[in-house]
KOLVO-707538 format. One record per residue (C-alpha): residue number from 1; residue in three letters; x negated, y, z negated. Coordinates in nm, 3 decimals. Each point is the difference from the previous one (the first is absolute). Example, Ala and Ser with C-alpha at 12.3 -4.5 7.8 and 13.67 -1.06 7.14 Angstrom:
<kolmars>
{pos 1 | code ALA | east -1.230 | north -0.450 | up -0.780}
{pos 2 | code SER | east -0.137 | north 0.344 | up 0.066}
</kolmars>
This chain:
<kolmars>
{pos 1 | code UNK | east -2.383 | north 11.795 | up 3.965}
{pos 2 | code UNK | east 0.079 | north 0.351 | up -0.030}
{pos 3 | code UNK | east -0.273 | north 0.253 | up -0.031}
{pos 4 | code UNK | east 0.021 | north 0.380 | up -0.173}
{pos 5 | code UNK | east -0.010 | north -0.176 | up -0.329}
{pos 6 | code UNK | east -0.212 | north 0.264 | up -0.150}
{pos 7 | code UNK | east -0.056 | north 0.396 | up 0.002}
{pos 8 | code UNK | east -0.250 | north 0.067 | up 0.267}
{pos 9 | code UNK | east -0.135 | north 0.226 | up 0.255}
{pos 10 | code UNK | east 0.261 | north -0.002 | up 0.321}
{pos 11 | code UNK | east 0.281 | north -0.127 | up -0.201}
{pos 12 | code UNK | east 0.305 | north 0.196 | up -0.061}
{pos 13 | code UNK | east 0.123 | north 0.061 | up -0.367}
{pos 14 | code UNK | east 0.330 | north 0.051 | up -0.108}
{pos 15 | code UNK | east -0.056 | north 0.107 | up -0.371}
{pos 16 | code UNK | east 0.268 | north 0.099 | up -0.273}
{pos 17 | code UNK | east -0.191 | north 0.249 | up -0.205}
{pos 18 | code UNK | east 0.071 | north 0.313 | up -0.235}
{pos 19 | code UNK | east -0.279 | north 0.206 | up -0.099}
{pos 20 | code UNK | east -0.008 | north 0.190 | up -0.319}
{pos 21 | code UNK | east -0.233 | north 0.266 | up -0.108}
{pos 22 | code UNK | east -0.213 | north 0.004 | up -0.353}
{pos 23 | code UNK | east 0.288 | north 0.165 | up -0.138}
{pos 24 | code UNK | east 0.236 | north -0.297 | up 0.054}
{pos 25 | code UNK | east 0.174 | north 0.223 | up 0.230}
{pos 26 | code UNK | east 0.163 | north -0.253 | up 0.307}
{pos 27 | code UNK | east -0.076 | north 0.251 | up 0.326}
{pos 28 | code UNK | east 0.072 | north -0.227 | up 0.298}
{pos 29 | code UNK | east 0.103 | north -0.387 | up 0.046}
{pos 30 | code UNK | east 0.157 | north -0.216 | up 0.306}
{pos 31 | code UNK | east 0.326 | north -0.052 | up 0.009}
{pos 32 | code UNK | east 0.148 | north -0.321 | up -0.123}
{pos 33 | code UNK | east 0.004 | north -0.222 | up 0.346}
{pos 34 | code UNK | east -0.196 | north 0.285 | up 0.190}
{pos 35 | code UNK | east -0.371 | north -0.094 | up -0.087}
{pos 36 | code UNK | east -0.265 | north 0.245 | up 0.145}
{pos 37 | code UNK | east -0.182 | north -0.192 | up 0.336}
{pos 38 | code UNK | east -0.371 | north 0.073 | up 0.043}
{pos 39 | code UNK | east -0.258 | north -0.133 | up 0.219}
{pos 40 | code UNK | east -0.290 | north -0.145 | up -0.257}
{pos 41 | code UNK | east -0.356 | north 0.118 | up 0.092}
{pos 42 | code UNK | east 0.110 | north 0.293 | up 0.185}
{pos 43 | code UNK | east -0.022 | north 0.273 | up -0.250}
{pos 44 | code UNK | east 0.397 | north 0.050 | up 0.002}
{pos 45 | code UNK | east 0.011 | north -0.001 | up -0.397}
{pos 46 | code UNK | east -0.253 | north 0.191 | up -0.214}
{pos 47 | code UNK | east -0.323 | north -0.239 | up -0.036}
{pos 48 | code UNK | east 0.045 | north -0.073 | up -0.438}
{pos 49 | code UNK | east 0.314 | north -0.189 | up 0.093}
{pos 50 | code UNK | east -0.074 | north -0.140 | up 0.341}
{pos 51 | code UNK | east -0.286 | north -0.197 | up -0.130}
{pos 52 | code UNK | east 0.209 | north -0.107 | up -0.311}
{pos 53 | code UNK | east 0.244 | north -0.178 | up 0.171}
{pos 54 | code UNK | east -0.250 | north -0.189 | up 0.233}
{pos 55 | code UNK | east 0.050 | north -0.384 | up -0.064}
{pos 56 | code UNK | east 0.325 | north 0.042 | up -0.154}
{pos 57 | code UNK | east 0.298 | north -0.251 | up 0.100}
{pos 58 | code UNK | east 0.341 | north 0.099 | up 0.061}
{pos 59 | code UNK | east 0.228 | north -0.010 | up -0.358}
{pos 60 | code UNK | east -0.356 | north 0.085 | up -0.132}
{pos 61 | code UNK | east 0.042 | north 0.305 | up -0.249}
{pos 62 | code UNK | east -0.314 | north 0.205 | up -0.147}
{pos 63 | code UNK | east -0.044 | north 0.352 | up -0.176}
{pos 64 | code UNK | east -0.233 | north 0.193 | up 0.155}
{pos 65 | code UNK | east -0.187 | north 0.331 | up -0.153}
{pos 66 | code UNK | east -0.133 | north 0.242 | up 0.309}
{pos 67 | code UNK | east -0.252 | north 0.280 | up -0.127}
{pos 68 | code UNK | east 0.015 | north 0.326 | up 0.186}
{pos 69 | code UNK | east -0.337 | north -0.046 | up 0.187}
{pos 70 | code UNK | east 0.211 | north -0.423 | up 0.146}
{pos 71 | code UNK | east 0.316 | north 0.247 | up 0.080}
{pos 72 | code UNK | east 0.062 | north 0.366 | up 0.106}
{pos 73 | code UNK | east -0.351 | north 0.127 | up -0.096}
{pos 74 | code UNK | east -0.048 | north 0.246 | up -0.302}
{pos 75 | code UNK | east 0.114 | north 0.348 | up -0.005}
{pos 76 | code UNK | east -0.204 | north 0.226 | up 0.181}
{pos 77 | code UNK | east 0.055 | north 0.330 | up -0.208}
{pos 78 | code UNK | east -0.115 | north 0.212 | up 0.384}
{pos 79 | code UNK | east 0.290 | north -0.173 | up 0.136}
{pos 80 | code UNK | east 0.233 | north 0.276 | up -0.136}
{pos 81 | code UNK | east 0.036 | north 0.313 | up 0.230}
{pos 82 | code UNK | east 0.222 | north 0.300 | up 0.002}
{pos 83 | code UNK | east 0.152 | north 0.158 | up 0.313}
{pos 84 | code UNK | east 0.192 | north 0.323 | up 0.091}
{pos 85 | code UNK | east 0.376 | north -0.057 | up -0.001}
{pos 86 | code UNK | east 0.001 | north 0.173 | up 0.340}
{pos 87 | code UNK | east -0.271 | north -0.316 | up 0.134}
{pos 88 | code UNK | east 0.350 | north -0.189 | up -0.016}
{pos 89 | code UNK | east 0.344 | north 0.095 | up 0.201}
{pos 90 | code UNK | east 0.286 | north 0.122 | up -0.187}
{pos 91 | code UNK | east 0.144 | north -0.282 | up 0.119}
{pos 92 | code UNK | east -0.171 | north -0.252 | up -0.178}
{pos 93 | code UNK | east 0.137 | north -0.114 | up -0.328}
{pos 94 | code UNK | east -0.248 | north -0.019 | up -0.258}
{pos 95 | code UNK | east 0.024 | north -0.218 | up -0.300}
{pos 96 | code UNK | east -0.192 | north -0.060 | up -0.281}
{pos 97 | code UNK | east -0.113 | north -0.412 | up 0.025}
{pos 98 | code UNK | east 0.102 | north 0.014 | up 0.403}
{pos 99 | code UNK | east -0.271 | north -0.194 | up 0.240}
{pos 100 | code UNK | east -0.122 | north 0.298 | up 0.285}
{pos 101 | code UNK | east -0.162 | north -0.105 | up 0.311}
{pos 102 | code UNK | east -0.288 | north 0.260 | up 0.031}
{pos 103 | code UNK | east -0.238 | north 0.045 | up 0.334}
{pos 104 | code UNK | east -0.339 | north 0.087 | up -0.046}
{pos 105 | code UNK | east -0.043 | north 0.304 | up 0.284}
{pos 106 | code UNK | east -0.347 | north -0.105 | up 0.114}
{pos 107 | code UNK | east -0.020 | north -0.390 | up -0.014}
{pos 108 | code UNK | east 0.390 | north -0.030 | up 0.105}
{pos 109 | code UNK | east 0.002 | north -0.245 | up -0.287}
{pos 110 | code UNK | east 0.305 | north -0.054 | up -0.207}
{pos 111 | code UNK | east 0.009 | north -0.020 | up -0.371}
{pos 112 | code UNK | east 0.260 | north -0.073 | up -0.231}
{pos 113 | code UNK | east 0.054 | north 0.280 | up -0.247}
{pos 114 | code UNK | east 0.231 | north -0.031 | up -0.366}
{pos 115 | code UNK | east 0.191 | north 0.341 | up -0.082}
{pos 116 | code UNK | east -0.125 | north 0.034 | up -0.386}
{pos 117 | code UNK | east 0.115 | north 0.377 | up -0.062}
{pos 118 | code UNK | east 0.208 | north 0.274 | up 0.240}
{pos 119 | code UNK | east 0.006 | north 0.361 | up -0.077}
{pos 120 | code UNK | east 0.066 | north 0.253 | up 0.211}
{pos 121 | code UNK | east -0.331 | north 0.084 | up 0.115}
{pos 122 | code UNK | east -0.160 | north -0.325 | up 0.020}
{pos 123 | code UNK | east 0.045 | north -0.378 | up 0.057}
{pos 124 | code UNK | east -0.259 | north -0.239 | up -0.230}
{pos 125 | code UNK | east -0.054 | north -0.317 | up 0.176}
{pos 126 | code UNK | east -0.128 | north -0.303 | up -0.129}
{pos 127 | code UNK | east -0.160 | north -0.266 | up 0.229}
{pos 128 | code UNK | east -0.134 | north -0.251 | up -0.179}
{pos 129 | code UNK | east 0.283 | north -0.329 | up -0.001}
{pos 130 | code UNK | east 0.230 | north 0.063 | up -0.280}
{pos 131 | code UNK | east -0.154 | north -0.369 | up -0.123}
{pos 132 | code UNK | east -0.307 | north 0.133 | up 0.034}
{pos 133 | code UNK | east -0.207 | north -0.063 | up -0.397}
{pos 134 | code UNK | east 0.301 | north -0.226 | up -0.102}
{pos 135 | code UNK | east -0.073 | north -0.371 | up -0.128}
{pos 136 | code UNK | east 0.266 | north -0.190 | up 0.191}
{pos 137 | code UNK | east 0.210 | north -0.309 | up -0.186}
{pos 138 | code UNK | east 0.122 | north -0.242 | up 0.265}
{pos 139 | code UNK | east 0.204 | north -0.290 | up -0.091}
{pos 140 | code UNK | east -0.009 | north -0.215 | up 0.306}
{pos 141 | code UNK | east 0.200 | north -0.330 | up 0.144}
{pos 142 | code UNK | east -0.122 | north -0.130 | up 0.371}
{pos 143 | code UNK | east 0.376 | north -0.042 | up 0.132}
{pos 144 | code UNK | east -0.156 | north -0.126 | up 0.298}
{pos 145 | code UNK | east -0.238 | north -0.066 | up 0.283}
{pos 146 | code UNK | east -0.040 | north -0.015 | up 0.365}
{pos 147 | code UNK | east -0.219 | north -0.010 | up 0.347}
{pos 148 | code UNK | east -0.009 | north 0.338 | up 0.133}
{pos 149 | code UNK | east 0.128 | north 0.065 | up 0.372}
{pos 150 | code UNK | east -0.275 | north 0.040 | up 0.250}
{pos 151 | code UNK | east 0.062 | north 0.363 | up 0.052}
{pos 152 | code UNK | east 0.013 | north 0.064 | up -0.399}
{pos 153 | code UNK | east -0.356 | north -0.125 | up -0.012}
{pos 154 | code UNK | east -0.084 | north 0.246 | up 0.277}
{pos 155 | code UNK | east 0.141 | north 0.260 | up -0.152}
{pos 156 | code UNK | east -0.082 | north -0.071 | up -0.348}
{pos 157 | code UNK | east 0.313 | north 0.026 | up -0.178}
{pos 158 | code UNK | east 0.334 | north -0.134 | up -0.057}
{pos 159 | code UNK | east 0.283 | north 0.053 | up 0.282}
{pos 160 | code UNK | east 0.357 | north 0.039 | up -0.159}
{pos 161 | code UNK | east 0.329 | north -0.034 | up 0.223}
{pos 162 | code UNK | east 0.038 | north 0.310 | up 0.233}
{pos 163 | code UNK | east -0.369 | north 0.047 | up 0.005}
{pos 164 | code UNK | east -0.145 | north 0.156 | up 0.304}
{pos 165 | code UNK | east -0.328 | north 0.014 | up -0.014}
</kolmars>
């Protein structure tokens, strides 16, 4: 008797998916063969589709609709900030749509930042998720499922080849 039949908490998911946006727009997808591995229950995927794919079996396919608040959150119109050009080294490229790791001076905290404009006297950031206040399309297919290793289950995620930690 084999177990893992179903979607479940500490079972790893290999899903073929492709997720489109309201505008029909196709903005990511696995590869064909290369199915994205999570660990179920773990928070590894946003929560909307996580708990749509629970009880699923593998070859199972499903559509699945994820409202901003089940995904990357709304927009949070504060989460836009301009800098001084000279805040960054002349080094740096900056590029409108480019992710920018950003380190809050006080907390130590990192942030990830989204270059929206670049002028020469300022830098407008934007760090809200750039799928933040989207309704996500999924089209799902369970490709397959599997025990987790004892140290993925301690460490709460999925552990690829050449993984070291």
């Amino acid at each position: 008797m084999t177990e893992n039949k179903v979607v479940a908490e500490n079972i790893v998911v290999s899903l073929d998916y492709e997720l489109k946006l309201d505008n029909n727009e196709v903005i990511d997808y696995s590869e064909e063969g290369d199915p994205l591995e999570y660990l179920h229950g773990y928070n590894n995927i946003i929560p909307g589709l996580e708990e749509q794919l629970a009880g699923m079996t593998v070859g199972d396919e499903k559509i699945v609709t994820v409202l901003p608040e089940q995904g990357y959150g709304k927009r949070d119109p504060d989460g836009v900030a301009e800098y001084p050009r000279d805040t960054f080294p002349e080094s740096l490229k900056l590029e409108i749509g480019e992710p920018i790791a950003m380190r809050d001076s006080e907390s130590g905290e990192t942030f990830q930042a989204y270059i929206t404009e670049v002028n020469p006297e300022n830098v407008t950031l934007d760090f809200n998720h750039p799928l933040a206040g989207e309704i996500l399309h999924f089209k799902v297919k369970i490709a397959g499922l599997r025990k987790p290793t004892n140290e993925e289950l301690s460490h709460g995620h999925v552990h690829h080849a050449g993984h070291e930690h």
